[in-house]
KOLNU-633995 format. One record per residue (C-alpha): residue in three letters; x, y, z. Coordinates in pm, whole numbers. Last residue first. Example, Ala and Ser with C-alpha at 12.3 -4.5 7.8 and 13.67 -1.06 7.14 Angstrom:
<pts>
+------+--------+--------+--------+
| type |      x |      y |      z |
+------+--------+--------+--------+
|  SER |   1367 |   -106 |    714 |
|  ALA |   1230 |   -450 |    780 |
+------+--------+--------+--------+
</pts>
This chain:
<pts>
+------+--------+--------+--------+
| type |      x |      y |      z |
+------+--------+--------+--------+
|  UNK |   9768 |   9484 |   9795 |
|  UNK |   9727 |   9544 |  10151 |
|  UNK |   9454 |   9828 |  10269 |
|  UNK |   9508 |   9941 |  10616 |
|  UNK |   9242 |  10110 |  10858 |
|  UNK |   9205 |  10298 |  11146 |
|  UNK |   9131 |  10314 |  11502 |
|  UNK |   9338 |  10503 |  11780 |
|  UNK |   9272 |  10361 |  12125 |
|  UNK |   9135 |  10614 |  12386 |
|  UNK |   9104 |  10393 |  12723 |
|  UNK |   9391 |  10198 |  12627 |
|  UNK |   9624 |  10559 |  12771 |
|  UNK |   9952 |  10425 |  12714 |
|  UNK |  10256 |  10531 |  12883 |
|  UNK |  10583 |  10749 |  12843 |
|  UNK |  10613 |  11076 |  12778 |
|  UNK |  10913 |  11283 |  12672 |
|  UNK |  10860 |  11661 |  12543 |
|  UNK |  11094 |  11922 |  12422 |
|  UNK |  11029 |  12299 |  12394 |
|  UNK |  11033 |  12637 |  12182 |
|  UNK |  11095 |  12970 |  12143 |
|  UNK |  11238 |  13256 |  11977 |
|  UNK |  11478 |  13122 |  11784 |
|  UNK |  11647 |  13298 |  11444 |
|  UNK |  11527 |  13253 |  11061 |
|  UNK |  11518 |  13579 |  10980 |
|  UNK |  11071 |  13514 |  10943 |
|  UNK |  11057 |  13429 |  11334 |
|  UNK |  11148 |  13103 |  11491 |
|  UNK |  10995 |  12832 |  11682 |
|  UNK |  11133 |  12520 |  11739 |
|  UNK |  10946 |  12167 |  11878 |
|  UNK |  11130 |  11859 |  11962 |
|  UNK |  10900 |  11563 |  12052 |
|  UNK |  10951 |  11216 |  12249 |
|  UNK |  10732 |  10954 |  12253 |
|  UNK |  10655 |  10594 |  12418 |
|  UNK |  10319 |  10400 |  12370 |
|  UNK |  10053 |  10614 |  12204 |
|  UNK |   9782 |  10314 |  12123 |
|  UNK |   9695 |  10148 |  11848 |
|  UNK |   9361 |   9975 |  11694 |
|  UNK |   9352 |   9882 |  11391 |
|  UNK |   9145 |   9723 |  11132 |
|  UNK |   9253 |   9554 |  10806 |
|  UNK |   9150 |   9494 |  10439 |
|  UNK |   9316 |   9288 |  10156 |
|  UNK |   9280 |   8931 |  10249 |
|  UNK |   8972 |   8971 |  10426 |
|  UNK |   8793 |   9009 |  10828 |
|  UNK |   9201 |   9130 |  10911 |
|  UNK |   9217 |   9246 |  11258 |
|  UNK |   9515 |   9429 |  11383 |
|  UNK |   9645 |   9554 |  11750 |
|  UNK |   9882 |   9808 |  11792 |
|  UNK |  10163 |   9919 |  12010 |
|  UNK |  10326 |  10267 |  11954 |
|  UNK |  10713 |  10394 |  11977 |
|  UNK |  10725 |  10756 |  11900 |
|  UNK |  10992 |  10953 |  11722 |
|  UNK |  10976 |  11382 |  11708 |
|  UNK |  11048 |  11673 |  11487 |
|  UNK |  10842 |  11937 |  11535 |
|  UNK |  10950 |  12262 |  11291 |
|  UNK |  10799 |  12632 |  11326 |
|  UNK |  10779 |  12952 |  11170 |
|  UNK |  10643 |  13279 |  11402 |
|  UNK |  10414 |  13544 |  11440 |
|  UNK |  10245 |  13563 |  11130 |
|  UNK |   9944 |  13816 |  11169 |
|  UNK |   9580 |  13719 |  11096 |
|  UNK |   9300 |  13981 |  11103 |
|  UNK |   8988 |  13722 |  11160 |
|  UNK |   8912 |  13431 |  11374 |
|  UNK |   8638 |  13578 |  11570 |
|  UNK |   8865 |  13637 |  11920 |
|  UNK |   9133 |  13831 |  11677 |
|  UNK |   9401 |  13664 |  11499 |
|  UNK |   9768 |  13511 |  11567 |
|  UNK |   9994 |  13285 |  11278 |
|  UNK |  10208 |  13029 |  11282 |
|  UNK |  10323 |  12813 |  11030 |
|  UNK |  10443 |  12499 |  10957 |
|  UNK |  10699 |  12213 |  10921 |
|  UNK |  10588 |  11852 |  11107 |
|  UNK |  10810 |  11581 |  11104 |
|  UNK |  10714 |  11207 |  11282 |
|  UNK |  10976 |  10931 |  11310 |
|  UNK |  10764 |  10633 |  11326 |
|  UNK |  10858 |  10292 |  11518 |
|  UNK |  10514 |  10059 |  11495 |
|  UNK |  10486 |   9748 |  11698 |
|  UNK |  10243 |   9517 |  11604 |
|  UNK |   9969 |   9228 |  11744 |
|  UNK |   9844 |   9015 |  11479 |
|  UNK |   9501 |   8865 |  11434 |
|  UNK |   9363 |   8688 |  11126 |
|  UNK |   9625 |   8475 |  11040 |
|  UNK |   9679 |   8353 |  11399 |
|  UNK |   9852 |   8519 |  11673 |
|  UNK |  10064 |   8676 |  11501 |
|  UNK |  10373 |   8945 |  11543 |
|  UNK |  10379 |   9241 |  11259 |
|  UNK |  10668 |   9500 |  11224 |
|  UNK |  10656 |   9846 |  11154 |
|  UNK |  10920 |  10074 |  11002 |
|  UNK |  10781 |  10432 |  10991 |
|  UNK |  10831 |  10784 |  10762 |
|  UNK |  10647 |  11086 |  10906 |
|  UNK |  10617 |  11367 |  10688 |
|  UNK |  10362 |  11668 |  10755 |
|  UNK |  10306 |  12017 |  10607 |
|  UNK |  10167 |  12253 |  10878 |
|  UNK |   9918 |  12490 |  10976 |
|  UNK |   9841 |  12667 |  11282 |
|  UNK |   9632 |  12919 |  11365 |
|  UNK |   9602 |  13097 |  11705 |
|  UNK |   9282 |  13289 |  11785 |
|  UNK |   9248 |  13619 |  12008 |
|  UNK |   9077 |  13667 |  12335 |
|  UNK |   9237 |  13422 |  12572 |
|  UNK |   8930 |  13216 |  12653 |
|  UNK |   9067 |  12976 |  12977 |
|  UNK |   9167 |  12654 |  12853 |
|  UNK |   9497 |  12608 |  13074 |
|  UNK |   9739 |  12666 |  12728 |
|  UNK |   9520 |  12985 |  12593 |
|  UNK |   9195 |  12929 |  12461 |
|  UNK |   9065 |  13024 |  12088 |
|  UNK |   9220 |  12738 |  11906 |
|  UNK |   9217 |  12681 |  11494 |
|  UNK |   9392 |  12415 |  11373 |
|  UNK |   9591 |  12282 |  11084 |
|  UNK |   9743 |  11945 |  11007 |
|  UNK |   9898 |  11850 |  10632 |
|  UNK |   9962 |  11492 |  10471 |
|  UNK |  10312 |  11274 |  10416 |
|  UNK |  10301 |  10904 |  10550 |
|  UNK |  10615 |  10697 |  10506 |
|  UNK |  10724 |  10337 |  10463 |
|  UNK |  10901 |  10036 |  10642 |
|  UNK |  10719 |   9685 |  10662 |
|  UNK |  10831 |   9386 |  10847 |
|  UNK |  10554 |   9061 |  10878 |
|  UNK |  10764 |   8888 |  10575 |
|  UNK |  11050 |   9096 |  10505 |
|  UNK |  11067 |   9418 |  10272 |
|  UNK |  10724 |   9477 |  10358 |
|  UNK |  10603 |   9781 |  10175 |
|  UNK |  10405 |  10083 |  10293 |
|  UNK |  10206 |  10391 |  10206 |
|  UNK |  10085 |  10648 |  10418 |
|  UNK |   9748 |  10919 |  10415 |
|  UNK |   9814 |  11218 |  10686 |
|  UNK |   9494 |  11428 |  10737 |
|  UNK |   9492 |  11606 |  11060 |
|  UNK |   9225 |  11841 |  11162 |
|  UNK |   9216 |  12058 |  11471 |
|  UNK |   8911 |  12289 |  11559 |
|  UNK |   8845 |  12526 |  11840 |
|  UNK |   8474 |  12674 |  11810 |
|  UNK |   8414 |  13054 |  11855 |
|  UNK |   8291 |  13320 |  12069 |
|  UNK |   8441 |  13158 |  12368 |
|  UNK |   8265 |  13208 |  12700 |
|  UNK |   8253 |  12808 |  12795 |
|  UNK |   8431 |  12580 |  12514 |
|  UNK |   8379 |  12519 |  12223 |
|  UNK |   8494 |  12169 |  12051 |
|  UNK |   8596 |  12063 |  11754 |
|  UNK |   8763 |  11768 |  11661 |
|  UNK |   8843 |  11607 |  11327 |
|  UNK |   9169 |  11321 |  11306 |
|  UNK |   9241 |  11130 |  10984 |
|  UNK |   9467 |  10883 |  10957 |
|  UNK |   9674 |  10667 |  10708 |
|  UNK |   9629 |  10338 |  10488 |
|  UNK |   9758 |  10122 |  10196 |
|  UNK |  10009 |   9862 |  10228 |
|  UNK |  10201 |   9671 |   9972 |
|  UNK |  10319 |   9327 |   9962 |
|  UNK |  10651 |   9213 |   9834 |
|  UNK |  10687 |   9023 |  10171 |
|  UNK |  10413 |   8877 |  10343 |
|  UNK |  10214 |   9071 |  10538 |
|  UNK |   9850 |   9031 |  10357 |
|  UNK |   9628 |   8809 |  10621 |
|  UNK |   9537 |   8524 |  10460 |
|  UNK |   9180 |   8416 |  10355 |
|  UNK |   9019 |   8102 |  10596 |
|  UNK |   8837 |   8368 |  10884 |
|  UNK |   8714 |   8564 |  10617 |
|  UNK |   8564 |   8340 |  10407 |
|  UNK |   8407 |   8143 |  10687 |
|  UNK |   8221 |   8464 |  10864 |
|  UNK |   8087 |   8533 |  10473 |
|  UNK |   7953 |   8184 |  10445 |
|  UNK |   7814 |   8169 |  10838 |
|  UNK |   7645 |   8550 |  10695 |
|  UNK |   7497 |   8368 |  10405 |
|  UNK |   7387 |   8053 |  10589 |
|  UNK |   7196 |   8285 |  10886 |
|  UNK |   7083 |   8497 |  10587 |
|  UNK |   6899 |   8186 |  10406 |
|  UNK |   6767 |   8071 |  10754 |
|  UNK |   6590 |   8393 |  10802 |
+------+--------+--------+--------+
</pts>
């Protein structure tokens, strides 16, 4: 017992003495993944979203880093816009860029608050099925361009390795459909304002 009581005071020094990797000429490694499925009452089916959007970084300053992330989103939903079962399945899928500046305040080397600027671009697909998912039709192309403001808060237990947590701050999305001749048939714009800290985004950063 006293041998692991030293070891883990050993590791709990190391990590609070090693600096925090946001100088500049440093690199960092990171991105997000988002899963949920969920199935709700009547439906035949589960709705599922999944985002994977990996990002790389460099600080061109110290604390000041500007890079992208570029991944792919797709979902499956078998409710209509208020949740009710609609009887057919929407699919969406989408190539995704979203290039970012973010910039790093301290408190101490192994905490830093930051404030992330990001410029989100997603260019997909839509398409329509039956309630079981199956007999796709294209209905429409689409492009979401949008820039959010988000807070964050990092901890850094090594030199190379971070944990986040962030929350949506201030957004504003643009969001076109059009059919396969390239004209509009829809769309909208969004602005919201706000953060909800009561479901914080958590991820992690690699600096190198």
């Amino acid at each position: 017992m006293k041998k692991l009581l030293l070891s883990l005071i050993a590791v709990s020094a190391l990590a609070f003495t090693t600096q925090a990797q946001t100088e500049k000429g440093k690199f960092m490694l990171g991105g997000n993944v988002e899963f949920d499925s969920n199935k709700p009452n009547g439906a035949s089916k589960t709705n599922t979203i999944f985002n994977i959007v990996p990002s790389v970084g460099y600080f061109v300053t110290d604390n000041l880093a500007i890079g992208t992330g570029v991944g792919f989103e797709s979902s499956k939903i078998h409710t209509d816009a208020l949740g009710n079962v609609a009887g057919f399945t929407t699919k969406k899928q989408a190539f995704v860029v979203a290039p970012f500046a973010r910039y790093y305040k301290g408190i101490n080397e192994q905490f830093k608050f930051f404030g992330q600027l990001s410029v989100p671009m997603a260019f997909g697909n839509t398409k329509v099925g039956d309630n079981d998912g199956n007999n796709y039709a294209k209905t429409s192309k689409y492009n979401n361009v949008g820039v959010a403001l988000s807070p964050g808060f990092a901890f850094f237990p090594s030199k190379k390795f971070g944990i986040e947590f962030s929350v949506k701050g201030i957004s504003y999305n643009d969001n076109t459909l059009k059919n396969d001749n390239g004209d509009k048939i829809g769309g909208n714009k969004d602005f919201n304002i706000g953060a909800n800290f009561f479901a914080p985004k958590i991820g992690v950063q690699f600096y190198l």
